[in-house]
C-alpha positions as CSV (number, residue, x, y, z in Angstrom):
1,X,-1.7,10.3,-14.8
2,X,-4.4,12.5,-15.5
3,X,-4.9,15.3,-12.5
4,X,-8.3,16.6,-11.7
5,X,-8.2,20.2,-10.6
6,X,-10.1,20.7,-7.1
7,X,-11.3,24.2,-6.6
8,X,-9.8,25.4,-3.3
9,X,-7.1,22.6,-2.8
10,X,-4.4,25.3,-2.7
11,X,-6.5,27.5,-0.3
12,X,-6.7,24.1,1.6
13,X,-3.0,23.0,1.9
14,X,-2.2,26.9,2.7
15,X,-4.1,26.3,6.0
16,X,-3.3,23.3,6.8
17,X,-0.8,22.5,10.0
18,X,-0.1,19.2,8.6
19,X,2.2,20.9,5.8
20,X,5.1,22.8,6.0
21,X,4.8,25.9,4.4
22,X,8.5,27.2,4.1
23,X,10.4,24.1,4.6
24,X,13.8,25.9,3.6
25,X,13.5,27.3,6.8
26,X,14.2,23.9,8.3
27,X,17.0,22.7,6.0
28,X,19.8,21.4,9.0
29,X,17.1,21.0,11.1
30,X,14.0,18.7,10.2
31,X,14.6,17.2,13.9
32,X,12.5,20.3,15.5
33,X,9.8,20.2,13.5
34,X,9.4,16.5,15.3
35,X,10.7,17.4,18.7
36,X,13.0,14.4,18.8
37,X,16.2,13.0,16.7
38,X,14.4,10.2,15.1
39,X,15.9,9.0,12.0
40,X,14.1,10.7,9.0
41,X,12.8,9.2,6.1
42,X,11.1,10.8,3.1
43,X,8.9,9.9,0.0
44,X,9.0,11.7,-3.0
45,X,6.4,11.7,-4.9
46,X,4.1,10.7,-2.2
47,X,0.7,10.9,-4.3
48,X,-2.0,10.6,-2.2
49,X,-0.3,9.7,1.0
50,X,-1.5,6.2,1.8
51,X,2.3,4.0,1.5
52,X,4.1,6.9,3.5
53,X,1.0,6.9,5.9
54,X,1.3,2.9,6.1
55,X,4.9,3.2,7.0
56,X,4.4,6.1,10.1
57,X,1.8,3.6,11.2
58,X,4.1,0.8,11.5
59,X,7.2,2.8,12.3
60,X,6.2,5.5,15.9
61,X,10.1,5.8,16.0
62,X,11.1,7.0,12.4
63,X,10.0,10.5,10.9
64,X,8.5,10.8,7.7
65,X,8.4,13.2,5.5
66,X,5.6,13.3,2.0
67,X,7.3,15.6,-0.9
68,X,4.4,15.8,-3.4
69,X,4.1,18.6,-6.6
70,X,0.4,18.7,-7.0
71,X,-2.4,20.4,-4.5
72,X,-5.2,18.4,-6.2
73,X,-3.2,15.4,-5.1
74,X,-1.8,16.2,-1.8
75,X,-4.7,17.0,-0.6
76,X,-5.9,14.0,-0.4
77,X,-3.0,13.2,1.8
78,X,-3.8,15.8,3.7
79,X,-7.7,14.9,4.4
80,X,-6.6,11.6,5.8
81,X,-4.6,12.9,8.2
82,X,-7.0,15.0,9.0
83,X,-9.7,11.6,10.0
84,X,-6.5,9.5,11.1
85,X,-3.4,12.1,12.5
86,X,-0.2,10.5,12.9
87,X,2.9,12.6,15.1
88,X,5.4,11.3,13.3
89,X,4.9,12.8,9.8
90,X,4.3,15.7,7.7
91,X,3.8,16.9,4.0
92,X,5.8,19.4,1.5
93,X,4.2,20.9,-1.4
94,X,7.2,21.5,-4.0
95,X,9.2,20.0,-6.9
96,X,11.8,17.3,-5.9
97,X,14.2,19.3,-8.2
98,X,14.2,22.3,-4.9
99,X,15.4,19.1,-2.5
100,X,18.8,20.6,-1.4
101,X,17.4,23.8,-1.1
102,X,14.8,21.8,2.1
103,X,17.3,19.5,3.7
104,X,20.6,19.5,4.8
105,X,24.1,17.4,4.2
106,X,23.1,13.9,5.1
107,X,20.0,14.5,7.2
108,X,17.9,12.1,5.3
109,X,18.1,8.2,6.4
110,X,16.5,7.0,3.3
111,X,14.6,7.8,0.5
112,X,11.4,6.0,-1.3
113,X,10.6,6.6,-5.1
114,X,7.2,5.1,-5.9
115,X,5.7,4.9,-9.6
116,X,7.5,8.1,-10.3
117,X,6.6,10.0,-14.0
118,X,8.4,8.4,-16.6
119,X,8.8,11.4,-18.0
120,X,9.2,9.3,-21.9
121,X,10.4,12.0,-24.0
122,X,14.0,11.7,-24.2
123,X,14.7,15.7,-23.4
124,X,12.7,15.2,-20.7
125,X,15.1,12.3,-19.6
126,X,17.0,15.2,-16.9
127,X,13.5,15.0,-15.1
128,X,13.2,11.4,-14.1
129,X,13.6,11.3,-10.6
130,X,15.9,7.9,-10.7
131,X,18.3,10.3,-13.4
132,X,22.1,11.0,-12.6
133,X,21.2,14.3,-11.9
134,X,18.3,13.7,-9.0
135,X,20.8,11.2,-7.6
136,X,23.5,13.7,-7.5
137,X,20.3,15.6,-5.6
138,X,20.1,12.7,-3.3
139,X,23.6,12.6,-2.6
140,X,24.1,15.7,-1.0
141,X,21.4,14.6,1.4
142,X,21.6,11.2,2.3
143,X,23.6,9.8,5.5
144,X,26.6,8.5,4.0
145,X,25.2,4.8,4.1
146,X,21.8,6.0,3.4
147,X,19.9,3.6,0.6
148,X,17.1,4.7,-2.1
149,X,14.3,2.7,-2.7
150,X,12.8,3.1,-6.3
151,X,9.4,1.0,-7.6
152,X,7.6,1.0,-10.8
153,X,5.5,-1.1,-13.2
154,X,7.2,0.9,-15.7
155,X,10.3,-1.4,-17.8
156,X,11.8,1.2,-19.5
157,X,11.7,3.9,-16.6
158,X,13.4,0.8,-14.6
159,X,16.2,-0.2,-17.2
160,X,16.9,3.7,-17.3
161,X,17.3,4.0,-13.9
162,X,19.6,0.9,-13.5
163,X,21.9,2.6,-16.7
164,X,22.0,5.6,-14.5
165,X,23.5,4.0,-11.4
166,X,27.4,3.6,-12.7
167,X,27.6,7.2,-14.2
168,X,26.4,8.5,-10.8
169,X,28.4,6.6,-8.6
170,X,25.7,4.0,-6.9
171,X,25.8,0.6,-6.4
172,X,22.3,-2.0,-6.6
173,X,22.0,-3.9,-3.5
174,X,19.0,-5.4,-4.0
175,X,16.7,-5.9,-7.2
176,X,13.6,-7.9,-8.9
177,X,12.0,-7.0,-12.0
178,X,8.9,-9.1,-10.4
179,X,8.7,-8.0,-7.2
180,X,5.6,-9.8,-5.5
181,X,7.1,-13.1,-6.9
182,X,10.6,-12.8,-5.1
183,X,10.1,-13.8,-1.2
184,X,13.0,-12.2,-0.1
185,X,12.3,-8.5,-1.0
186,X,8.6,-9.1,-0.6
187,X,8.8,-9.1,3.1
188,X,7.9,-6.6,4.8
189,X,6.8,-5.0,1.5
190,X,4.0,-1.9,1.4
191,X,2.1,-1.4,-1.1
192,X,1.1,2.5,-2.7
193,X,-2.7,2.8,-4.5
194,X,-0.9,2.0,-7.5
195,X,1.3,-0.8,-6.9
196,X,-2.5,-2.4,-5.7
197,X,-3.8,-1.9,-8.9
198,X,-1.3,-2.7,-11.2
199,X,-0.4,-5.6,-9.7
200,X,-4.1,-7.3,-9.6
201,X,-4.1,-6.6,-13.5
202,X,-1.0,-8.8,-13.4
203,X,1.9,-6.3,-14.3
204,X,4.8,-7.3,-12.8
205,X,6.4,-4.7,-10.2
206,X,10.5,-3.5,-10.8
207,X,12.3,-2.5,-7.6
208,X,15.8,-1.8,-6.6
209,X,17.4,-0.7,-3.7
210,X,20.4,1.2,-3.8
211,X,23.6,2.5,-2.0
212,X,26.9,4.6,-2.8
């Protein structure tokens, strides 16, 4: 993906109350930062907000939390909530590999990786975020029957993250390497910006659910 630099967009995010500047002060605590003891639920790699938006829309009683790297992108997370303000979410701007460092020992329901980098270079493999490692990551902060939720139009990003699942001690419950031609995981299915427009040029869409 090729990122266009906005001038400001870190001046932007800085003032923004719909990111949370120091979120390690909140690690054991997310819950306050709602004002209620909602189950949480976070997306990393949120891009530019619209499937983790979709899904505070649809769901008032869960909380959700955006984890995205890039200003230039997260910003425009942060402009629609500015037009459209939702109570029940908010953004982080940081790399996924600082997660345990932001939340606590099983204080994340569930977890959503969408059309994450493929990262294709083989020593580069440690910074996929369906690797062993970021699922060790993930492990130390999901509720104990807490599942992950991984898409991509990306086949060999997908078969590495299914040869990753034994070595670091997960299980598939569900999966489809054509996802909007298999009814059962369809329902209910939300769609990011590129999942749209990958799927109307007719690549087929890999998802798995997982679980320890």
């Amino acid at each position: 993906m090729r990122l266009r630099n906005i001038t400001g967009c870190r001046e932007m995010i800085a003032a923004s109350d719909y990111v949370i500047h120091e979120p390690q002060n909140y690690k054991g605590k997310w819950n306050e930062i709602f004002g209620n003891d909602h189950p949480i639920h976070i997306e990393i790699g949120m891009g530019k907000g619209r499937f983790i938006m979709d899904l505070a829309r649809m769901n008032p009683d869960i909380n959700y939390v955006g984890i995205e790297k890039y200003s230039s992108v997260l910003l425009r997370g942060v402009q629609k909530m500015e037009s459209d303000p939702l109570p029940n979410i908010c953004f982080i701007r940081m790399d996924a590999e600082e997660i345990t460092g932001v939340f606590g020992r099983e204080e994340v329901d569930k977890i959503y990786l969408n059309f994450s980098d493929p990262w294709p270079k083989d020593r580069h493999a440690k910074r996929r975020l369906p690797s062993r490692e970021f699922l060790s990551r993930y492990d130390q902060i999901l509720v104990r029957d807490g599942v992950i939720e991984f898409k991509t139009d990306n086949h060999n990003l997908f078969q590495f993250a299914l040869e990753e699942l034994e070595p670091a001690g997960w299980q598939l419950k569900q999966m489809t390497q054509d996802l909007h031609h298999n009814e059962e995981m369809m329902q209910g299915n939300v769609m990011t910006e590129y999942e749209e427009r990958f799927s109307s040029m007719g690549n087929p869409i890999c998802k798995y659910v997982i679980t320890r």
